[in-house]
C-alpha positions, -999 to +999 in steps of 0.1 A: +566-309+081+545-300+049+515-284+045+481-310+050+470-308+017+438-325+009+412-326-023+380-330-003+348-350-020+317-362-007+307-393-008+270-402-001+264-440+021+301-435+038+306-461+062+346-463+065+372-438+058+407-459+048+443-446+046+466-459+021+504-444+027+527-449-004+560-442-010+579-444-043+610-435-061+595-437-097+565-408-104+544-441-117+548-475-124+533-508-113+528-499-077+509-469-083+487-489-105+480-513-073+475-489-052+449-472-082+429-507-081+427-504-040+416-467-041+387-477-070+368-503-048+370-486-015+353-458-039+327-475-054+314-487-019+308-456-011+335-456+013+358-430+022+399-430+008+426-409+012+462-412-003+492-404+016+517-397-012+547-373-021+537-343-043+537-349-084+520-368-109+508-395-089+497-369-060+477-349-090+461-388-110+449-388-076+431-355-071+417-361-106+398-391-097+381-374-070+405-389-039+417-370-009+453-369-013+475-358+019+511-346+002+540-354+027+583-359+021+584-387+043+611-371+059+594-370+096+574-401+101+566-389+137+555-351+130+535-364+102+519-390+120+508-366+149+498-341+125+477-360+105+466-383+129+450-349+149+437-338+120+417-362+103+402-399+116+406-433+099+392-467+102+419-483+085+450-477+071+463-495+043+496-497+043+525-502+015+562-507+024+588-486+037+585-451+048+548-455+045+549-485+063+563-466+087+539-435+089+510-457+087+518-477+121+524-443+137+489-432+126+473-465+134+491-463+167+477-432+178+438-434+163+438-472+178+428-489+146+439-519+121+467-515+099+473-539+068+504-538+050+513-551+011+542-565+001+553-567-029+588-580-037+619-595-022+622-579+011+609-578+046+611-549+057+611-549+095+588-577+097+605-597+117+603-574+144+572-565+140+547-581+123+522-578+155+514-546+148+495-559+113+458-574+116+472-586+076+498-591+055+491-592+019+514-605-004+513-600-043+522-641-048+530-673-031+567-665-035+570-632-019+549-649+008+578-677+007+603-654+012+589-639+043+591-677+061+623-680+045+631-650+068+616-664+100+584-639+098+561-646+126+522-648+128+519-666+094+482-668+099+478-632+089+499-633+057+474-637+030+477-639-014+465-604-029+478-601-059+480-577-091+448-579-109+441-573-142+408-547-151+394-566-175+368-546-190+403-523-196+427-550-214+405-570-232+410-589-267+411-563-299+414-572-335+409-606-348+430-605-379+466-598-378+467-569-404+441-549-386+461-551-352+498-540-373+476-513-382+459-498-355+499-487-341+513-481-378+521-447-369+546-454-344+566-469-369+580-441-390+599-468-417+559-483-422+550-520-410+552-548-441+529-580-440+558-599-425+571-574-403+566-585-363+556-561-337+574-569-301+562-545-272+585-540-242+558-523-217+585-521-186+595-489-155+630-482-166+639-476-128+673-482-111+660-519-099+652-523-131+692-533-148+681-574-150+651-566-170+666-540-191+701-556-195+680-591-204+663-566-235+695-552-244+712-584-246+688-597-275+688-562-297+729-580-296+717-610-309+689-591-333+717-573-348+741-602-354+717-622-371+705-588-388+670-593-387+651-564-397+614-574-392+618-577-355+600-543-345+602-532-311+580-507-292+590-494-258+570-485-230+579-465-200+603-438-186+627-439-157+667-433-150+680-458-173+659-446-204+692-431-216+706-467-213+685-481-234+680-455-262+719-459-263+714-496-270+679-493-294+704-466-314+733-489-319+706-517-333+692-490-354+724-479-368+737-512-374+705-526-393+700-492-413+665-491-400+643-476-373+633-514-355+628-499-320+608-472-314+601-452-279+567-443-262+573-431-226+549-433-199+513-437-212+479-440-202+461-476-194+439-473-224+470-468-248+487-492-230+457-519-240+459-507-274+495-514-279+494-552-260+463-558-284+484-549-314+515-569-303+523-600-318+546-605-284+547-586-254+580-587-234+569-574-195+575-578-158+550-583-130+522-561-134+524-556-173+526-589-182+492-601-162+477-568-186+492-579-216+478-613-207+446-597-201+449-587-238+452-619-251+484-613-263+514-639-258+540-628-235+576-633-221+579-626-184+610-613-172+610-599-139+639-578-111+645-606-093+644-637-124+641-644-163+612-666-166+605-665-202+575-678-224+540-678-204+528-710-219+513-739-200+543-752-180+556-710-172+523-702-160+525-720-127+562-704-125+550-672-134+523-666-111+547-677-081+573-652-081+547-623-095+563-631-129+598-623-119+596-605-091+609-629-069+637-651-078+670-661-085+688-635-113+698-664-137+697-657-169+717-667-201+731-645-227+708-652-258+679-665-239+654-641-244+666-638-280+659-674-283+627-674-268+615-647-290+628-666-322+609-694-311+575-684-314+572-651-334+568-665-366+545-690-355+510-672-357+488-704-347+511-709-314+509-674-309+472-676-310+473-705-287+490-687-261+472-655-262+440-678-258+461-694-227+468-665-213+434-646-214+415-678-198+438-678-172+434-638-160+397-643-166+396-669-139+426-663-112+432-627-115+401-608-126+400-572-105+361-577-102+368-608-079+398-596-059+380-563-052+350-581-035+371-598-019+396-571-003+361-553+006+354-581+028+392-580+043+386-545+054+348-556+069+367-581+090+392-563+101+373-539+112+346-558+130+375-578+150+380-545+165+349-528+164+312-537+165+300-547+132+292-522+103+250-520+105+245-557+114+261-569+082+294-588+074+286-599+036+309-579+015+284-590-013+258-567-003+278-540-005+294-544-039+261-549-056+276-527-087+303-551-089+296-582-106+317-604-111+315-636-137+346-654-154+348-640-191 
C-alpha cells in the first residue's frame, strides 16, 4: 500500500468534497485533460476535489493547481480503498474506468455515497454486471453510449452525454491573415516557411492504442513523398511509445524530399497547443484535439483509435461528434485517404476559411466548457440530494456558478 500523500488547500464556502480516481498508461493525454476540466468546476464552486492518481507528472499538474492529490499503484484496490476511505470523507466520487473504477466503488461502498463513472471509448468495462452500483453513467458521445446497449448494459436511464469540451476562452481564433499565422510558428521550421508553403499540425498521444491513428499519418508522408511535394509542412504534437515509429517514418520523408517537412514538438502546454492550431492551415487530430483545434477555428481532419473519419465539414460533423471523432468505430480506412483528403482542401484558402468558420460555430454552441460545467455542477447537486437532504435549501446549480457565465460566442 503507498504512502497517503495529499497537497492540502482551503477552500472558503465548501459545501461538497468529490473524489475523482484515474488511472492511465500515458503520463498525459486527452484523459487527463477531462479529468483537468472536472477538477476546474468543482473548484470554482468552492467545492472540495481530490485526485486519486499514480505518482508523476500528472500527480505534480495536480498539486500545482492547488488540488489534493492521493498518489496510489493501483495494485491493491481493497487496502487502498480501506485506507483512504478511513482516512478522509467524500460526498461523491467521480469515477473513470478501470482500476479506478474499481477503487472508487470500494470507497463509495464503504462511506455510503454516489458514485458516477465516465466512459470514454469502446469498452464496458464490467458494466454489465454492474451498473447498479452507479447513480450515472457519463458517456463522452452518443456512440460510446451505443456501444454500451450494443452490449446489453442495464439501467439505461442513468447513462447520460458528457462529452469533451472545449475552453474557449483558451482555443480561440488568432491571426486573420495567413502570413501573420505562418509566422507566429516560423521558428519551428529550421528550412524557413515560403508564401506558398502549407503548415499541417498533427496534435495526437503517440500511445500503444494509438497504431490506426499513427499508421493513417504515416501512410500519407508515403504518398507526400511519391508525389514529392515539398510544401506540405508538418508539425507534430505529443509523446508516447511509438514516437520512435514515427520519427522513423517523418526521417525517411525528410531524406527522400532533401528537406526538413516534419518537424517534432513533444508534449506541450494548452496555451502552445492553441498557438500552433491557430497557426495551422490544417489540423490532423483525434477526439479531444480535434474539438480544440476546432475551437481554434482551424479546419480539421478527424481520425480517431477506433475509425478514419476524415474532413469535419458539414456532412462529417454529425459523424464526428458520434463516435467522439473516431473514438468509436469501425477501423476502415483506405491507403491514400487521408493523403487525399489533405490534397483536397489545402490549397484552397476560401474553403479552408469556410470550415474553420464551421467548425468554431459549432464548439461555440454544442461543446463550450462554460455550459457543460454548469451543467455537471448540477449532476453532482442531484445526485447528492437523491441521497441526502438537499444542499442549504437549494437545487439550482445556477446560483452557484454565478462566476460562470456562459453565452454562445
Amino acid at each position: 500500500m503507498n504512502k497517503l500523500i495529499l497537497n492540502q488547500c482551503s477552500i472558503i464556502g465548501k459545501i461538497m468534497h468529490i473524489l475523482i480516481p484515474v488511472f492511465f498508461k500515458a503520463p498525459l493525454g486527452g484523459l487527463h485533460s477531462h479529468v483537468y476540466a472536472q477538477a476546474r468546476v468543482i473548484t470554482k464552486v468552492g467545492w472540495r476535489c481530490t485526485i486519486l492518481c499514480k505518482p508523476g507528472i500528472f500527480a505534480q499538474q495536480c498539486r500545482d493547481i492547488g488540488l489534493d492529490v492521493i498518489e496510489d499503484d493501483f495494485k491493491d484496490p481493497s487496502g487502498s480503498a480501506t485506507h483512504i476511505a478511513s482516512a478522509l470523507k467524500f460526498d461523491i466520487v467521480h469515477a473513470h474506468p478501470f482500476a479506478s473504477r474499481e477503487i472508487g466503488q470500494r470507497i463509495a461502498r464503504k462511506l455510503n455515497i454516489p458514485i458516477m463513472l465516465t466512459m470514454h471509448g469502446k469498452y464496458t468495462d464490467s458494466l454489465e454486471e454492474d451498473s447498479d452500483d452507479f447513480s450515472r453513467i457519463f458517456c463522452v458521445s452518443l456512440g460510446v453510449r451505443d456501444h454500451l446497449v450494443k452490449k446489453g448494459v442495464k439501467n439505461l436511464h442513468k447513462i447520460l452525454i458528457y462529452p469533451n469540451a472545449v475552453n474557449t476562452d483558451l482555443f480561440y481564433s488568432g491571426h486573420s491573415e495567413r502570413l501573420d499565422r505562418i509566422n507566429a510558428i516560423s521558428c519551428y521550421f529550421p528550412n524557413g516557411i515560403e508564401a506558398n508553403d502549407r503548415i499541417i499540425v498533427f496534435s495526437c498521444r503517440m500511445g500503444l492504442d494509438k497504431k490506426f491513428i499513427l499508421n493513417c499519418v504515416i501512410d500519407a508522408w508515403a504518398y507526400q513523398a511519391k508525389n514529392r511535394l515539398t510544401t506540405w509542412n508538418w508539425l507534430v504534437v505529443g509523446d508516447g511509445p511509438r514516437r520512435p515509429m514515427l520519427e522513423s517514418a517523418a526521417n525517411e520523408l525528410n531524406k527522400e524530399l532533401d528537406r526538413q517537412c516534419i518537424n517534432f514538438t513533444g508534449w506541450q502546454e494548452e496555451e502552445k497547443l492553441n498557438k500552433f492550431y491557430q497557426s495551422a492551415d490544417l489540423v490532423v487530430a483525434p477526439g479531444r484535439s480535434a474539438l480544440d483545434a476546432l475551437g481554434s477555428n482551424r479546419p480539421v481532419i478527424a481520425i480517431g483509435s477506433q475509425s478514419y473519419i476524415g474532413i469535419i465539414n458539414e456532412e462529417n460533423w454529425y459523424k464526428g461528434t458520434y463516435s467522439n471523432f473516431g473514438g468509436v468505430g469501425e477501423r476502415v480506412y483506405i491507403s491514400g485517404e487521408l493523403y487525399k483528403d489533405i490534397n483536397s482542401i489545402i490549397y484552397d484558402d476560401e474553403r479552408l476559411a469556410v470550415l474553420g468558420r464551421l467548425g468554431k460555430e459549432k464548439i461555440s454552441y454544442f461543446y463550450d466548457q462554460k455550459y457543460w460545467d454548469k451543467w455537471l455542477v448540477n449532476q453532482y447537486r442531484e445526485a447528492y440530494e437523491l441521497q441526502n437532504k438537499p444542499l442549504s435549501g437549494e437545487t439550482d446549480a445556477s446560483k452557484d456558478l454565478k462566476e460562470i457565465s456562459f453565452q454562445p460566442n
